[in-house]
C-alpha positions as CSV (number, residue, x, y, z in Angstrom):
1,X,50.1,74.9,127.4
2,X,51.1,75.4,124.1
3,X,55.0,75.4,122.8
4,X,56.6,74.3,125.6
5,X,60.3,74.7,124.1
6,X,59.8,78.3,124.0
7,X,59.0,78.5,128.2
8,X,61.2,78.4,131.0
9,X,61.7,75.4,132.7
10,X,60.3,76.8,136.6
11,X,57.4,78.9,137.5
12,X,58.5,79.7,141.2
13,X,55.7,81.3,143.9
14,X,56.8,83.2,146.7
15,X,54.9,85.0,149.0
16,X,54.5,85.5,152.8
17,X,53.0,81.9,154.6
18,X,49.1,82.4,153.7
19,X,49.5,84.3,150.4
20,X,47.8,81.2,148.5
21,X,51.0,79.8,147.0
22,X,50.1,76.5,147.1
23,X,45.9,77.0,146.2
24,X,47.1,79.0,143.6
25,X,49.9,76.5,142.4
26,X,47.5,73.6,142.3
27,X,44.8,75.8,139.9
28,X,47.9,77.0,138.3
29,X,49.1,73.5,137.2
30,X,46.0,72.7,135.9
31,X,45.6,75.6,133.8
32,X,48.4,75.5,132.4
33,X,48.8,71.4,132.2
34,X,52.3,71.9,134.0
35,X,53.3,69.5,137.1
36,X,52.8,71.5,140.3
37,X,55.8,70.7,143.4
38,X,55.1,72.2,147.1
39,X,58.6,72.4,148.4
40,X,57.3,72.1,152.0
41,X,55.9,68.5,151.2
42,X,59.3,67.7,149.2
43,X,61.5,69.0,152.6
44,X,58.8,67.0,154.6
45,X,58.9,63.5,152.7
46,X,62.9,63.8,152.4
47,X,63.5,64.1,156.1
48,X,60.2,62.5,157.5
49,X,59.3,65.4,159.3
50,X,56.9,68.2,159.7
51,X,58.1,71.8,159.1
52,X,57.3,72.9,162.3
53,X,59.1,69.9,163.7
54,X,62.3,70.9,161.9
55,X,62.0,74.8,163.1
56,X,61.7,73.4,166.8
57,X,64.6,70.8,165.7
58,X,67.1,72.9,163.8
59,X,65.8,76.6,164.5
60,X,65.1,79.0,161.5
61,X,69.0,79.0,160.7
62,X,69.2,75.0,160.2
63,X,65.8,74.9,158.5
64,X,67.0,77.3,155.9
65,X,69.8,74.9,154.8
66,X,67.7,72.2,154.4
67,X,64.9,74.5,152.4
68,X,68.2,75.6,150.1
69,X,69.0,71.6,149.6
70,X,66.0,70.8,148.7
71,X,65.8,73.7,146.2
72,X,68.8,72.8,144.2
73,X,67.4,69.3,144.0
74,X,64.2,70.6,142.5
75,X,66.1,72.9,140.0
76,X,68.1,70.3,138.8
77,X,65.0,68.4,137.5
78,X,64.8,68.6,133.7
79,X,61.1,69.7,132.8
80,X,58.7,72.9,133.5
81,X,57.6,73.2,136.7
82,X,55.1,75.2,139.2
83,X,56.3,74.9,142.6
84,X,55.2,76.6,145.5
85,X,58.2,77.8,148.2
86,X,58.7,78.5,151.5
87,X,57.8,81.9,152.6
88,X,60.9,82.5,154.3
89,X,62.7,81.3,151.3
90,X,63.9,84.8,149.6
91,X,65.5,85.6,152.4
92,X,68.7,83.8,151.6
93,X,70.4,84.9,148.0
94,X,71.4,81.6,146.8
95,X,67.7,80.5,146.5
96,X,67.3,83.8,144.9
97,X,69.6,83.5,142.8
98,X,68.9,79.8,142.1
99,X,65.5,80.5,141.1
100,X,66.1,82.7,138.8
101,X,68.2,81.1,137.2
102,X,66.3,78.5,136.8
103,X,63.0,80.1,135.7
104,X,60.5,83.1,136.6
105,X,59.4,84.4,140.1
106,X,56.6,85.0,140.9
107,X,55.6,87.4,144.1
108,X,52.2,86.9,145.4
109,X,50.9,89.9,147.8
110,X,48.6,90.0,150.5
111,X,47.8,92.4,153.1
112,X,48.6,91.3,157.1
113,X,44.7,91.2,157.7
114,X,44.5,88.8,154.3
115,X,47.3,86.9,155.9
116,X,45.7,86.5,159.7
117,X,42.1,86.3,158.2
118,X,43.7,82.8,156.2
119,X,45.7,81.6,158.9
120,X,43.2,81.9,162.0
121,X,42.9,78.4,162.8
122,X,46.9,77.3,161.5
123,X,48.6,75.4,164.4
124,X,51.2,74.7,161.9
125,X,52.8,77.6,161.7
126,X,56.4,78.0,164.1
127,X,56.6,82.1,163.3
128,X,53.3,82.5,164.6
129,X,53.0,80.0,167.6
130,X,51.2,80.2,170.7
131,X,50.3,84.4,169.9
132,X,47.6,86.3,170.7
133,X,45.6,88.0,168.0
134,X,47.0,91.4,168.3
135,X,50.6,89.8,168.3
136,X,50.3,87.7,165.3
137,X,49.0,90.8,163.6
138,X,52.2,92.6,164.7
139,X,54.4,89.8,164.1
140,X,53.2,89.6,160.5
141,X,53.7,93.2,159.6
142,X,57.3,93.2,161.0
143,X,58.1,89.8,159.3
144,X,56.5,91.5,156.0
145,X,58.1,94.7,156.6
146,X,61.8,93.0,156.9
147,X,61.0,90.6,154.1
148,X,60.0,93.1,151.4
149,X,63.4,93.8,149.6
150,X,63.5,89.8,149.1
151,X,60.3,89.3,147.7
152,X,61.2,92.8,145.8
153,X,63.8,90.3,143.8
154,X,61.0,89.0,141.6
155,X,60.0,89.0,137.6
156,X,56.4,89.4,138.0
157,X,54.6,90.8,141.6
158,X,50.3,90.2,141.8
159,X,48.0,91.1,144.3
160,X,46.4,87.7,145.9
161,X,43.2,89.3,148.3
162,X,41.1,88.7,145.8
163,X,39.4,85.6,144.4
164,X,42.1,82.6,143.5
165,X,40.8,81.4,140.4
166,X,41.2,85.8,138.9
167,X,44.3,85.6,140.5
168,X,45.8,82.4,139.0
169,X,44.3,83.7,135.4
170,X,46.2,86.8,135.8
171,X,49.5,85.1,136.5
172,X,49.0,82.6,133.6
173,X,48.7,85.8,131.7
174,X,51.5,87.4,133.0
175,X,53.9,84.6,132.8
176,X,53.1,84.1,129.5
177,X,53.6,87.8,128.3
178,X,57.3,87.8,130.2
179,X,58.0,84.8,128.0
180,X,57.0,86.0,125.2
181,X,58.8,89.1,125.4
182,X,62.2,86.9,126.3
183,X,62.4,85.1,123.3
């Protein structure tokens, strides 16, 4: 990516779990030859444990403070990144207001079908274990439903049913064009 001085330090991707934020922040990091940090893996490797692990351990509540740790470490890192959140992670203001202080967010948006349809065969997933069909469909939809004023909180908002490669153009596109209006 050309004229790195000129770009905000953190490209943040937020989205409901299954809305391609870390597919799309891996092709993202290569397109635009930026380093590419999932904070799952990060929370993982810190505490040696699996997310789901952690949710049993510490319940939502107790998860969240480690998630919010583990942001400010990221922040305070010193060169442009792409990093792929937590899809739970909007719903406490300081990370809100963290990331954007510290760079762009990103929203990506997916339908609850897109979302089950990607998810089908996830074990790995606490909201969603040990449901039926119909009630992970239901579960989704309320969790999107009580969610949306969080992910509302975001610079740039793109539709991710589609094709990952369109998508990850468009938001090179668009991140670029909110930068260049900035400066």
């Amino acid at each position: 990516m050309k004229n790195k001085q000129n770009f905000k330090s953190k490209i943040f991707l937020t989205g409901f779990m299954g809305s391609g934020k870390t597919s799309l922040g891996m092709l993202l990091s290569k397109k635009m030859k930026l380093q590419f940090v999932d904070l799952d893996k990060v929370i993982e490797k810190d505490t040696d444990k699996k997310i789901s692990t952690l949710f049993l351990l510490y319940k939502e509540k107790g998860f969240r403070k480690i998630e919010t740790e583990t942001l400010k470490k990221i922040c305070a890192v010193k060169k442009p990144l792409i990093i792929a959140t937590g899809g739970g992670i909007v719903t406490r203001k300081v990370n809100i207001k963290l990331m954007k202080k510290n760079g762009i967010i990103v929203f990506l948006k997916v339908s609850p079908e897109t979302v089950l349809k990607r998810l089908k065969n996830a074990v790995d997933r606490p909201l969603l274990y040990n449901l039926s069909y119909r009630e992970k469909l239901k579960r989704i939809k309320k969790l999107l439903k009580k969610r949306e004023k969080f992910y509302s909180q975001n610079h740039i908002e793109v539709n991710n049913d589609k094709d990952l490669k369109k998508t990850a153009n468009e938001i090179k596109k668009k991140v670029l064009d909110f930068f260049k209006l900035q400066s």
